[in-house]
N, CA, C and O of each residue as an XYZ file, in Angstrom:
872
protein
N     118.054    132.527     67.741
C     117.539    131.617     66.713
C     118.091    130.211     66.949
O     119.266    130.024     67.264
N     117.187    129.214     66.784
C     117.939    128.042     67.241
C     117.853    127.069     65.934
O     117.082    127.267     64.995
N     118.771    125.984     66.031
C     119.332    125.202     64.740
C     118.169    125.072     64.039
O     118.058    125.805     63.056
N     116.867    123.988     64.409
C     116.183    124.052     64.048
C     115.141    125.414     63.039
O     114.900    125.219     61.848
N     114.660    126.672     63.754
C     114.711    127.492     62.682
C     116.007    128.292     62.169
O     115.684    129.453     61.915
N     116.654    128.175     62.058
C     117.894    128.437     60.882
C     117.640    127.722     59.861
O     117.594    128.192     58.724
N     117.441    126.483     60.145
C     117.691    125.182     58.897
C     115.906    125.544     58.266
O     115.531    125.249     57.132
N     115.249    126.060     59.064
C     113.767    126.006     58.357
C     113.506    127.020     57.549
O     112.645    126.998     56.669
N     114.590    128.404     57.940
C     114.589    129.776     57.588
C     115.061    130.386     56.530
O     114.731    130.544     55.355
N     116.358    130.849     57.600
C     117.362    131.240     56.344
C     118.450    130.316     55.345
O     118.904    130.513     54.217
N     118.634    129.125     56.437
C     119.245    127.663     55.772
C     118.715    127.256     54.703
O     119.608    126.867     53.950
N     117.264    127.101     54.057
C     116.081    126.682     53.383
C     116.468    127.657     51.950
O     116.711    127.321     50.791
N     116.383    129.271     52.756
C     116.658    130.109     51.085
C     117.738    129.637     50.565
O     118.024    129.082     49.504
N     118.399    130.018     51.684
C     120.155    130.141     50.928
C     120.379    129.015     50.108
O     121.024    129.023     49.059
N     119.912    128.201     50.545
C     120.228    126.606     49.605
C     118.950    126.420     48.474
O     119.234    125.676     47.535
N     118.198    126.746     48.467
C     117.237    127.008     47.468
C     117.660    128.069     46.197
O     117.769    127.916     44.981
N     117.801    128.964     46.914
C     118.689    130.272     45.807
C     119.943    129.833     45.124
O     120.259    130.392     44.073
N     120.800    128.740     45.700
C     121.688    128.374     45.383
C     121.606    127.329     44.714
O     122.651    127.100     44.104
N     120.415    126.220     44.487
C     120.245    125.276     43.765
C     119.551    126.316     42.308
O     120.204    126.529     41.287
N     118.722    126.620     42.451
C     117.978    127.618     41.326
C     119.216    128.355     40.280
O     119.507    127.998     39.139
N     119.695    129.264     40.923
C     121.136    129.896     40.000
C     122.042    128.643     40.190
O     122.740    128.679     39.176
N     122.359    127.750     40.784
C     123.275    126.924     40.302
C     122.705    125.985     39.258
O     123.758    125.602     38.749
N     121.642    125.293     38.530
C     120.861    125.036     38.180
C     121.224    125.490     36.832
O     122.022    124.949     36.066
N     120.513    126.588     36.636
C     120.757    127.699     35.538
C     121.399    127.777     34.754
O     121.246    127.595     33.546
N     122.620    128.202     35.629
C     124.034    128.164     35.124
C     124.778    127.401     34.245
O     125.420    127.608     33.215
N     124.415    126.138     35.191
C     124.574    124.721     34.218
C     123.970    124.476     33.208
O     124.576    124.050     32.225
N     122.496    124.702     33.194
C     121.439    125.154     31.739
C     122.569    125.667     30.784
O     123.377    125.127     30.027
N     122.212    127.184     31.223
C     122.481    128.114     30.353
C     124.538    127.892     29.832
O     124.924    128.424     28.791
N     125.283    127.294     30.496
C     126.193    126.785     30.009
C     126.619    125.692     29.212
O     127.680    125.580     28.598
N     125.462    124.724     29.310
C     125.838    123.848     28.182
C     124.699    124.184     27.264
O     124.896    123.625     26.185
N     123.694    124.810     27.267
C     123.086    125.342     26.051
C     124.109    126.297     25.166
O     124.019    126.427     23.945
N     125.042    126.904     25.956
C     126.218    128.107     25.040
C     127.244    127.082     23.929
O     127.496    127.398     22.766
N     127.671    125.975     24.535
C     128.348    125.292     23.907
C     127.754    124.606     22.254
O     128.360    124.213     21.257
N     126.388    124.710     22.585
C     125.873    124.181     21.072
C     125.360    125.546     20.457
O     124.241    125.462     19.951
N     125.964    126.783     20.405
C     125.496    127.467     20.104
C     126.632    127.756     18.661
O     126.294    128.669     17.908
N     128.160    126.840     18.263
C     128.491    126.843     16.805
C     127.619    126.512     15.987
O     126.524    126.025     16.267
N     128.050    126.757     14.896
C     127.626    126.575     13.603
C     128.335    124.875     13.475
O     129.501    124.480     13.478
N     127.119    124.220     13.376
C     128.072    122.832     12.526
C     128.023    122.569     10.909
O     127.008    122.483     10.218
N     129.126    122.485     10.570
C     129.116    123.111      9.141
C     129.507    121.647      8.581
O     129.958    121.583      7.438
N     129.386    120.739      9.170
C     129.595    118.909      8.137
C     128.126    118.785      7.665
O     127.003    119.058      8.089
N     128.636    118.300      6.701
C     126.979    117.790      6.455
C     126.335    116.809      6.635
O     127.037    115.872      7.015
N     125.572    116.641      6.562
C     124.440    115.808      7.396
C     124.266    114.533      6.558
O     123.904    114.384      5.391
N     124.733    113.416      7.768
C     124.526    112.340      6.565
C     123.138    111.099      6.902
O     123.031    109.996      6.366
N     122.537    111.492      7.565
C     121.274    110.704      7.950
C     119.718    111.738      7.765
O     118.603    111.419      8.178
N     120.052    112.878      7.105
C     119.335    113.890      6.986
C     119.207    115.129      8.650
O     119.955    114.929      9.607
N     118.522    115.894      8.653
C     118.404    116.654     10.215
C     117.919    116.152     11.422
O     117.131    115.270     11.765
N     118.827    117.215     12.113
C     118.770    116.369     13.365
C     117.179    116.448     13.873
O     116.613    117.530     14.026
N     116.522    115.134     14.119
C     115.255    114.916     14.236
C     114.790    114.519     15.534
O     115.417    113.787     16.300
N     113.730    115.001     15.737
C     112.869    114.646     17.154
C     113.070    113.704     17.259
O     113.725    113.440     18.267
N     112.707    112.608     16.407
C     112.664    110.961     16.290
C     113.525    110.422     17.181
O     113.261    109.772     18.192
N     115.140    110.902     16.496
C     116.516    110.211     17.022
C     116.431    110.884     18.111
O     116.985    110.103     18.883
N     116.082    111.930     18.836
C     116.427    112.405     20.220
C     115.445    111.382     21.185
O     115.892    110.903     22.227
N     114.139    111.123     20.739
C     112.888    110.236     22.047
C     113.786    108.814     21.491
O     114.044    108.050     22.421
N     114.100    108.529     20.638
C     114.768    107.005     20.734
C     115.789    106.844     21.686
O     115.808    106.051     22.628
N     116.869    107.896     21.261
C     118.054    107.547     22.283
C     117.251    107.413     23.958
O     117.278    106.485     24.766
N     116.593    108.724     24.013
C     116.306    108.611     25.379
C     115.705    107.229     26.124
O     115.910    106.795     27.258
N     114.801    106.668     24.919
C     114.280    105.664     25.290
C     115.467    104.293     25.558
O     115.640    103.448     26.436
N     115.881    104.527     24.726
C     117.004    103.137     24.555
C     118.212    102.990     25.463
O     118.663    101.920     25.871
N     118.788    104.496     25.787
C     119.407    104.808     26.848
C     119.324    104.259     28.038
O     120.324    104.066     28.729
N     118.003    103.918     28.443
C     117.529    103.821     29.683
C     117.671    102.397     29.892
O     116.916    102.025     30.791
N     118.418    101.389     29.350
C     118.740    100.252     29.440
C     119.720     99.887     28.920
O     119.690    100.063     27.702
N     120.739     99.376     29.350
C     121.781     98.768     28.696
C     121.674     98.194     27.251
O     120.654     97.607     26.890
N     122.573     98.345     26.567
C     122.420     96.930     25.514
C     122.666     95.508     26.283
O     123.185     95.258     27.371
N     122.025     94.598     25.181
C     121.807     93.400     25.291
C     123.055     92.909     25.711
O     123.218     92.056     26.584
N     124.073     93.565     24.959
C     125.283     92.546     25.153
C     125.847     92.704     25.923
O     126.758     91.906     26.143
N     125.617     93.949     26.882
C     126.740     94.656     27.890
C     125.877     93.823     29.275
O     126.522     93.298     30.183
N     124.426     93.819     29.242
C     123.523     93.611     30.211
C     123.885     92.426     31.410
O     123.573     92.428     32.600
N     124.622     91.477     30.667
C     124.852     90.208     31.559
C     126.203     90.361     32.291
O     126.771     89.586     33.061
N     126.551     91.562     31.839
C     127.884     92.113     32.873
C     127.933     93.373     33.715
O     128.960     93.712     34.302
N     126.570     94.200     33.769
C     125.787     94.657     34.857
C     124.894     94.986     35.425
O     124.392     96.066     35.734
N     124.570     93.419     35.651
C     123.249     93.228     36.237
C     122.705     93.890     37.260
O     121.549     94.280     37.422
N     124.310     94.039     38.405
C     123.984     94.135     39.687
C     123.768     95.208     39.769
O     122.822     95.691     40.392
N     125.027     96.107     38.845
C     124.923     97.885     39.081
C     123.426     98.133     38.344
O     122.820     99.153     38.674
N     122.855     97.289     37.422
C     121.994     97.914     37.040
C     120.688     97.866     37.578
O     119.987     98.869     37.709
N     120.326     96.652     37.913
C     119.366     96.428     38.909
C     119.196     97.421     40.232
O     118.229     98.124     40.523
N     120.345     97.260     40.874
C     120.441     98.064     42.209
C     120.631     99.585     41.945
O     120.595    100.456     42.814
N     120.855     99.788     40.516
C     120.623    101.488     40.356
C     119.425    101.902     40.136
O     119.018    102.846     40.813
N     118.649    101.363     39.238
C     117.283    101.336     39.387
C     116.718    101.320     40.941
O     116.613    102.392     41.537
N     116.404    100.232     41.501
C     116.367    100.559     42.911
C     116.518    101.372     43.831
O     115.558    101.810     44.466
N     117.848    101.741     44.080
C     118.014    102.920     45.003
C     117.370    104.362     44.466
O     117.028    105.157     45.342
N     117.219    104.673     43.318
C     116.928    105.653     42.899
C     115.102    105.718     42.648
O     114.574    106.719     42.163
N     114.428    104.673     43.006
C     113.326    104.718     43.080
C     112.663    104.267     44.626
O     111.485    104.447     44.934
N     113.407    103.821     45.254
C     113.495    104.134     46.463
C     113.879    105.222     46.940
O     113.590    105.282     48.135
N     114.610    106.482     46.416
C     115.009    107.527     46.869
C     113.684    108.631     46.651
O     113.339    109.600     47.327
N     113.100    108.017     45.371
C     111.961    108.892     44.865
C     110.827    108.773     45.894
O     110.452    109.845     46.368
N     110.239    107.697     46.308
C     109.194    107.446     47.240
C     109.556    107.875     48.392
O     108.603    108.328     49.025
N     110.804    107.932     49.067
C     111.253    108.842     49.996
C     110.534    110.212     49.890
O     109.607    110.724     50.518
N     111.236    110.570     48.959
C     110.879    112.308     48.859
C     109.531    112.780     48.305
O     108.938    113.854     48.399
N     109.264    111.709     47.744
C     107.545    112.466     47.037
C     106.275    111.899     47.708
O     105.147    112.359     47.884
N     106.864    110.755     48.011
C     105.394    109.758     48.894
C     105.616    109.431     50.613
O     105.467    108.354     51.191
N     105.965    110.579     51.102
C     106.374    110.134     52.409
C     105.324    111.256     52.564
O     105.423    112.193     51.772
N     104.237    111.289     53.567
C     103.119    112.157     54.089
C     103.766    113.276     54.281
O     103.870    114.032     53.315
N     104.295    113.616     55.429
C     105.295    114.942     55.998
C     106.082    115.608     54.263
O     106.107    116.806     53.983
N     106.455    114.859     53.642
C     106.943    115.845     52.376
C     106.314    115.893     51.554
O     106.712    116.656     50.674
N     105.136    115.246     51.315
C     103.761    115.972     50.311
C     103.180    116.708     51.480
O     102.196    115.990     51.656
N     103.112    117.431     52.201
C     102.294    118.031     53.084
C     103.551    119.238     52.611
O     103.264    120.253     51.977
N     104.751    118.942     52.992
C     105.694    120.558     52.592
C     105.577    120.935     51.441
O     105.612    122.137     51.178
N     105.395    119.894     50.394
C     105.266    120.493     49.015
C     104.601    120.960     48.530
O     104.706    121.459     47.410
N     103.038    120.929     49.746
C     101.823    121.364     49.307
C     102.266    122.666     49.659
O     102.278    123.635     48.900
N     102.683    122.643     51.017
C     102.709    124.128     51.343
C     103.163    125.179     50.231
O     102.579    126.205     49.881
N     104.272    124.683     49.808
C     104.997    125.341     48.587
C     104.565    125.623     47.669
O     104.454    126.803     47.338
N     104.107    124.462     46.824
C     103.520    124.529     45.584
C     101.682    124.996     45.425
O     101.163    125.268     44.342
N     101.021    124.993     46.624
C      99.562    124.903     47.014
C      99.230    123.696     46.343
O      98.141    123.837     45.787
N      99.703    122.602     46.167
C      98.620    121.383     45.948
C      99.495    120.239     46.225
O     100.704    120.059     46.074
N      98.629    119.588     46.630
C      99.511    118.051     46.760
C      99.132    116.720     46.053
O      98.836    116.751     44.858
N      99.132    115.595     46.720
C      98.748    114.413     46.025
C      98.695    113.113     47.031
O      99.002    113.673     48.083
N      98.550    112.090     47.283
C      98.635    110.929     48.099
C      99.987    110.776     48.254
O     100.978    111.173     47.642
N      99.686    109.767     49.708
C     101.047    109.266     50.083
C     100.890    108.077     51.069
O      99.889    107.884     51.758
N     102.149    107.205     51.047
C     101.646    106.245     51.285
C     102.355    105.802     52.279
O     103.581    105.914     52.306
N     101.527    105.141     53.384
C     101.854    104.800     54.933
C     103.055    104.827     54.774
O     103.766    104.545     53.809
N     103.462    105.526     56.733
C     104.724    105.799     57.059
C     105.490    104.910     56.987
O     106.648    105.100     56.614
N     104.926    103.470     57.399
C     105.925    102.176     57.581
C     106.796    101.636     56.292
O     107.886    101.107     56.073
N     105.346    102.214     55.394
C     106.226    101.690     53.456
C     106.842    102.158     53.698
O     107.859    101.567     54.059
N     106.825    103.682     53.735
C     108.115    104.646     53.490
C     109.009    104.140     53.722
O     109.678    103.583     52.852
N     109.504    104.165     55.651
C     110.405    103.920     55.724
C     111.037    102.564     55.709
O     112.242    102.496     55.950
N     110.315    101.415     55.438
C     110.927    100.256     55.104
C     111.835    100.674     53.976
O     113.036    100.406     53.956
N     111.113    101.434     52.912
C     111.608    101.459     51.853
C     112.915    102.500     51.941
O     113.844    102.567     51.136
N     112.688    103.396     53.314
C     114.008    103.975     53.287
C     115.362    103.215     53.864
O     116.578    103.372     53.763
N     114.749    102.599     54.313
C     116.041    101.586     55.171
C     116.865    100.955     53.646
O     117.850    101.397     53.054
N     116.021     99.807     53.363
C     116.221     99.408     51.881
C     116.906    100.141     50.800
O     117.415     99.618     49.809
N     116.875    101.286     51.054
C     117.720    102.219     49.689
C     119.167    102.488     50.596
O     120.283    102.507     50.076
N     118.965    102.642     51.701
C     120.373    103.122     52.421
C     121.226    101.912     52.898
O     122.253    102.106     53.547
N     120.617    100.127     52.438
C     121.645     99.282     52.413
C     122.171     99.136     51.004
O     123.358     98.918     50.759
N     121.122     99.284     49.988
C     121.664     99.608     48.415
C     122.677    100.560     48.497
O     123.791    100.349     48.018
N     122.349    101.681     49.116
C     123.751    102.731     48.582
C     124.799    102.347     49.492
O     125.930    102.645     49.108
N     124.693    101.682     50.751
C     126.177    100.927     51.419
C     126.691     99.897     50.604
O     127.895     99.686     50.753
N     126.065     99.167     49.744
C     126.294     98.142     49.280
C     127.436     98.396     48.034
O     128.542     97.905     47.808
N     126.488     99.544     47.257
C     127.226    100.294     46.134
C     128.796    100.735     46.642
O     129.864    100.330     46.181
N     128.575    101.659     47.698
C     129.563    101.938     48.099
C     130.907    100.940     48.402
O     132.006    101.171     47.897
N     130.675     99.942     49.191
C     131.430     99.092     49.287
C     132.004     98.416     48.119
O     133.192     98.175     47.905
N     130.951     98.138     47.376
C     131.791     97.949     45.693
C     132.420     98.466     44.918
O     133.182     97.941     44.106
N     132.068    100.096     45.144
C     133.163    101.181     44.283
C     134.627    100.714     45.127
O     135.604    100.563     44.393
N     134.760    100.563     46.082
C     135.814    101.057     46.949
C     136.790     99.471     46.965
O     138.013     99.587     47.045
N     136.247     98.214     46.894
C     136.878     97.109     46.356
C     137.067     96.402     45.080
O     137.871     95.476     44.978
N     136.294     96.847     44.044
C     136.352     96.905     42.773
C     137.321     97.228     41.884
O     137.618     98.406     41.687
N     137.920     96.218     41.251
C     139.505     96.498     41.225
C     139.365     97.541     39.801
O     140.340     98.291     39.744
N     138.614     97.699     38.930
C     137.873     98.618     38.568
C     137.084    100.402     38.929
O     137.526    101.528     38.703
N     136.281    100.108     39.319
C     135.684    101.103     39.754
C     136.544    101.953     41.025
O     136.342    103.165     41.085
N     137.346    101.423     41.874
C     138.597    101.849     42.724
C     138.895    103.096     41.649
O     138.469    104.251     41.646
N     139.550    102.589     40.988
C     140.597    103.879     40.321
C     139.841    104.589     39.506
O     140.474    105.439     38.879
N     138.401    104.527     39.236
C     137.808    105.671     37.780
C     136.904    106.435     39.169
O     136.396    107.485     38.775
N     136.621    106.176     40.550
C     135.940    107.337     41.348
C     137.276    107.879     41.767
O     138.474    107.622     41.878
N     136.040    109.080     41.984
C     137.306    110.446     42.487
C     136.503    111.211     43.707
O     135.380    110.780     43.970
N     136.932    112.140     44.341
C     135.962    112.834     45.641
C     134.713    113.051     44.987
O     133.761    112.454     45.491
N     134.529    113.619     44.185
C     133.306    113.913     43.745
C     132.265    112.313     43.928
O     131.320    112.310     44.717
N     132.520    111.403     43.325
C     131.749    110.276     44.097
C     131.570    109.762     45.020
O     130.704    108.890     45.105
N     132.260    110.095     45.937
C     132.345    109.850     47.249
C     131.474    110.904     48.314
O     130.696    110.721     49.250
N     132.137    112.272     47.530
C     130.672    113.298     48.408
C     129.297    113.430     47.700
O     128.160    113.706     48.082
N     129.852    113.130     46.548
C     127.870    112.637     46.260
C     127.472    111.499     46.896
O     126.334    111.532     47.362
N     128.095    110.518     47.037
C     127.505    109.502     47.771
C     127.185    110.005     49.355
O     126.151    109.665     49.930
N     127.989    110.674     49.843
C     127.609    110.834     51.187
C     126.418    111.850     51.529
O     125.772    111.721     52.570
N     126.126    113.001     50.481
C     125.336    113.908     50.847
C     123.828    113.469     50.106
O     122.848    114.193     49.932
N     124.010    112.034     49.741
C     122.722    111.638     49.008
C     121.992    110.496     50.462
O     120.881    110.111     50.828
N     123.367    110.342     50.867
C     122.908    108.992     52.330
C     122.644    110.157     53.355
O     121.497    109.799     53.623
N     122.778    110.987     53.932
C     122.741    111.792     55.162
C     121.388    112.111     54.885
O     120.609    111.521     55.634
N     120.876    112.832     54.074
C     118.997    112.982     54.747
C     118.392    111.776     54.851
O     117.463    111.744     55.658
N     118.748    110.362     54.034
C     118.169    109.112     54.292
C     118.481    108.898     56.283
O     117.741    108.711     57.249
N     119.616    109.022     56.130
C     119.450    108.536     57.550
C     119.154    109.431     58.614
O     118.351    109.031     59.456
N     119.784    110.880     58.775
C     118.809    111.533     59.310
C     117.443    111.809     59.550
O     117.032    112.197     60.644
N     116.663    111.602     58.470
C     115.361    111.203     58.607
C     114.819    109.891     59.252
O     113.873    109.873     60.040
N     115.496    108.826     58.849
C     115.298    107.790     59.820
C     115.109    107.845     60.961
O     114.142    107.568     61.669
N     116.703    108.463     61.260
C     116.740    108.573     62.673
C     115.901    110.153     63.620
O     116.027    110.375     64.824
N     115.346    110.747     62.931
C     114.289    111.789     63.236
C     112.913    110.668     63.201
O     111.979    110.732     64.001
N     112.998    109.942     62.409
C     111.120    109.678     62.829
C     111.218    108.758     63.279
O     110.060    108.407     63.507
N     112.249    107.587     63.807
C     112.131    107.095     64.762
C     112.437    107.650     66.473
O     112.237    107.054     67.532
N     113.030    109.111     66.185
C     113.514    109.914     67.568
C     115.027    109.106     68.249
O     115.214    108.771     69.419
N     115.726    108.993     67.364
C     117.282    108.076     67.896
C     118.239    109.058     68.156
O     118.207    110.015     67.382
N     119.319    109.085     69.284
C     119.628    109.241     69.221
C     120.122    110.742     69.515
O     121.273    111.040     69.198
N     119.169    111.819     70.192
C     119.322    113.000     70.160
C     117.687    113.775     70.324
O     116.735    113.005     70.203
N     117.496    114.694     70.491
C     116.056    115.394     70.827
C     115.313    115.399     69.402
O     116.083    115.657     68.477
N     113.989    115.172     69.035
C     113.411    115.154     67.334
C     114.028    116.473     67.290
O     114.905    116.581     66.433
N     113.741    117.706     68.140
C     114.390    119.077     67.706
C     115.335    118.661     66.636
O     115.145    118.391     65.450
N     116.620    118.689     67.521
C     118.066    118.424     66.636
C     117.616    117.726     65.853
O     117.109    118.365     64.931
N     117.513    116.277     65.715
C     117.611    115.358     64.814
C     116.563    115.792     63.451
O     116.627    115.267     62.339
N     115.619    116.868     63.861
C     114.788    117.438     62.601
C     115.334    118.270     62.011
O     115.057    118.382     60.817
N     116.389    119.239     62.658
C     116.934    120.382     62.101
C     118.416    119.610     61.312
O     118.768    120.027     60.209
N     119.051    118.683     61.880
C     119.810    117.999     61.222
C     119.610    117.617     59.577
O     120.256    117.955     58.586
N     118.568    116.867     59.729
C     117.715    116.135     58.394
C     117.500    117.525     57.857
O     118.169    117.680     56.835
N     117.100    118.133     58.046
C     116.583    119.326     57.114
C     118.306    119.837     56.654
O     118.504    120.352     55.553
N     118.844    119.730     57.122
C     119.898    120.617     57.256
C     120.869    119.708     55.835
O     121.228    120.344     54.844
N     121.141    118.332     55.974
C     121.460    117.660     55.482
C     120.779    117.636     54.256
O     121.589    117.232     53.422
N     119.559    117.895     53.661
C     118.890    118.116     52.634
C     119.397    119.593     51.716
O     119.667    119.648     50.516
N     119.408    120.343     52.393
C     119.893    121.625     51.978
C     121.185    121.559     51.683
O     121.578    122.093     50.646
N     122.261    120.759     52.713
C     123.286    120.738     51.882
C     123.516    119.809     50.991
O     124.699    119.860     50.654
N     122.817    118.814     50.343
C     121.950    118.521     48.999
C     122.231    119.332     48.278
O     123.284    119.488     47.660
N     121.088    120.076     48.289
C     120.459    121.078     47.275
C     121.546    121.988     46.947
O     121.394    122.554     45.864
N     122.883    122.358     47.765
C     123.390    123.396     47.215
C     124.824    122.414     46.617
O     125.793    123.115     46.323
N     124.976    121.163     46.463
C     126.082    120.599     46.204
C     125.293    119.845     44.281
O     125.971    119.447     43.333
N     124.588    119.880     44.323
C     123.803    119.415     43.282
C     124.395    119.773     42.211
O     125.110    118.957     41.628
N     124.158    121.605     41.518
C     124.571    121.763     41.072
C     126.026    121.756     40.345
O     126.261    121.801     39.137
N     126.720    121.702     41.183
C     128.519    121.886     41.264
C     128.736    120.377     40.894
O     129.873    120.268     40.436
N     128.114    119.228     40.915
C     128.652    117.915     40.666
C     127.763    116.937     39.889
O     126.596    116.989     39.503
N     128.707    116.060     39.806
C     127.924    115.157     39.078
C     126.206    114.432     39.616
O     125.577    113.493     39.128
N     126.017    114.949     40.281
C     124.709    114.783     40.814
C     123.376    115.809     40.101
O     122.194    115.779     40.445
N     124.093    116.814     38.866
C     123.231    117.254     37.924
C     122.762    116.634     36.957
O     122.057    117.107     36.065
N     123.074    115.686     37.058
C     122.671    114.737     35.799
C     120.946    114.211     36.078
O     120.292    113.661     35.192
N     120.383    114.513     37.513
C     119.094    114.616     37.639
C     118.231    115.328     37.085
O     117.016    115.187     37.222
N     118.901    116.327     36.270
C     118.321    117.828     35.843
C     118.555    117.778     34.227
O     117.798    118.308     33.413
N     119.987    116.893     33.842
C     120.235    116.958     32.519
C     120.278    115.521     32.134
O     120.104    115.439     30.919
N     120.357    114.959     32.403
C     120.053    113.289     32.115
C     119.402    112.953     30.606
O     119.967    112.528     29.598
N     117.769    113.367     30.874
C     116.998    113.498     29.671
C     117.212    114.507     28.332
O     117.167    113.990     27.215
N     117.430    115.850     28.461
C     118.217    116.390     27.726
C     119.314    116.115     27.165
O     119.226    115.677     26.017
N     120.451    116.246     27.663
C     121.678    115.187     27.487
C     121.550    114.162     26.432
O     122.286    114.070     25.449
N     120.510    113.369     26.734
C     120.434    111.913     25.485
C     119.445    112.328     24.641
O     119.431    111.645     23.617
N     118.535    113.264     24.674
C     118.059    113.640     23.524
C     118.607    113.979     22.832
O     118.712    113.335     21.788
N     119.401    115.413     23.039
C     120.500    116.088     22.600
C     121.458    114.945     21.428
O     121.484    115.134     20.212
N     122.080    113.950     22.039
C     122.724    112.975     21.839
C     122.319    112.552     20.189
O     122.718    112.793     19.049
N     121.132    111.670     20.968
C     120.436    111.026     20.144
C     119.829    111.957     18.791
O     119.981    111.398     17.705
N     119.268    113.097     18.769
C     119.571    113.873     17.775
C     120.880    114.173     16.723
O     120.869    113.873     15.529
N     121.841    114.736     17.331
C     122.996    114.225     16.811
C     123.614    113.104     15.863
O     124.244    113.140     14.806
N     123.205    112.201     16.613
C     123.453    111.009     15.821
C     122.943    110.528     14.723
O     123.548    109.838     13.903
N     121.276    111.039     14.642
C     120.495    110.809     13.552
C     121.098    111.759     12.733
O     121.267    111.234     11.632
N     121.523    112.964     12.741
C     122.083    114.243     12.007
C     123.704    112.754     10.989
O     124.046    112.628      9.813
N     124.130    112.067     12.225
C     125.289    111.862     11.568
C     124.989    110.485     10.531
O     125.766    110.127      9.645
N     123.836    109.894     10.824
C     123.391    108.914     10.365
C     123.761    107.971     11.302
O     124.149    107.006     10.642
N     123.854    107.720     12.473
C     124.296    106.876     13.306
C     123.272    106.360     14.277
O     122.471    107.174     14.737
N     123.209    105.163     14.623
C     122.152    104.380     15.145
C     122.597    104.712     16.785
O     123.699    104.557     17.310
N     121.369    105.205     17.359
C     121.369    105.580     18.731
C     121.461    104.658     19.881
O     121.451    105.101     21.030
């Protein structure tokens, strides 16, 4: 069996099976935690749909007052993360796998966007990086966990690069690499702060419910 089908094969389940139950887990573990009785009473009346789609909504942007002190993280987080999206959903070759998977697909848009746009997200996340790491701030509040999320979020960016431009090594390798680098993605996801892709929206609904329960502005 050679690298290439390993990483297409049995590499593919194992890390699939392992994102799915790791996944879960995390579900079904912070769903256990709200499973007391909260016995204060309610001082904005019940916890309401309302306050959960507000927070979420409002969440998704800084306040006003915090905004002019991060512009950069906020701008460039937006960015990389929608550059990461057109990577994975609008690149031809991965709506063509997803079709396979799912039986249906959708458009996608020339290879060159893509990867302009992949280059572009992988100087954003060097950029980021370099700022956690001189930031007389942000230095001391990351820990490994940001650091191997950062790295296992840059390795299929550039492996793929360097697969569809052919750099560096046979497309063989350099395809089974990228694939390979994706999978170990998928199975680090769960275990770190990189679940917040999965609970993000929940999370601030959750929140934001709450708060209306306490009478508190989201």
């Amino acid at each position: 069996m050679t690298l290439l089908e390993f990483a297409r094969g049995p590499g593919f389940q194992i890390a699939l099976a392992l994102l799915i139950v790791g996944i879960l887990w995390r579900i079904l573990g912070a769903v256990a935690i709200r499973f007391g009785k909260d016995f204060s009473k309610p001082r904005g009346g019940k916890q309401s749909i309302r306050g959960g789609l507000k927070a979420v909504l409002t969440y998704s942007a800084p306040p006003h007052e915090l905004e002019k002190n991060i512009k950069f993280q906020h701008y460039t987080g937006y960015a990389w993360h929608i550059g990461l999206f057109v990577v994975i959903f609008l690149f031809g070759p991965h709506v063509f796998f997803f079709e396979n998977i799912l039986g249906f697909g959708w458009p996608h848009l020339p290879n060159a966007v893509v990867m302009v746009t992949g280059i572009i997200t992988m100087a954003i996340l060097v950029t980021l990086l370099v700022r956690r790491m001189i930031h007389p701030v942000l230095k001391v509040l990351n820990n490994a966990d940001d650091y191997i999320a950062w790295t296992v979020t840059f390795l299929p960016l550039l492996t793929g690069t360097l697969a569809f431009y052919h750099l560096g090594a046979r497309y063989e390798t350099l395809l089974a690499l990228h694939i390979l680098s994706v999978e170990l993605l998928m199975i680090y996801i769960p275990f770190s702060k990189l679940m917040h892709m999965f609970m993000v929206w929940p999370s601030r609904f959750r929140t934001g419910t709450d708060f209306s329960r306490r009478g508190v502005e989201a």
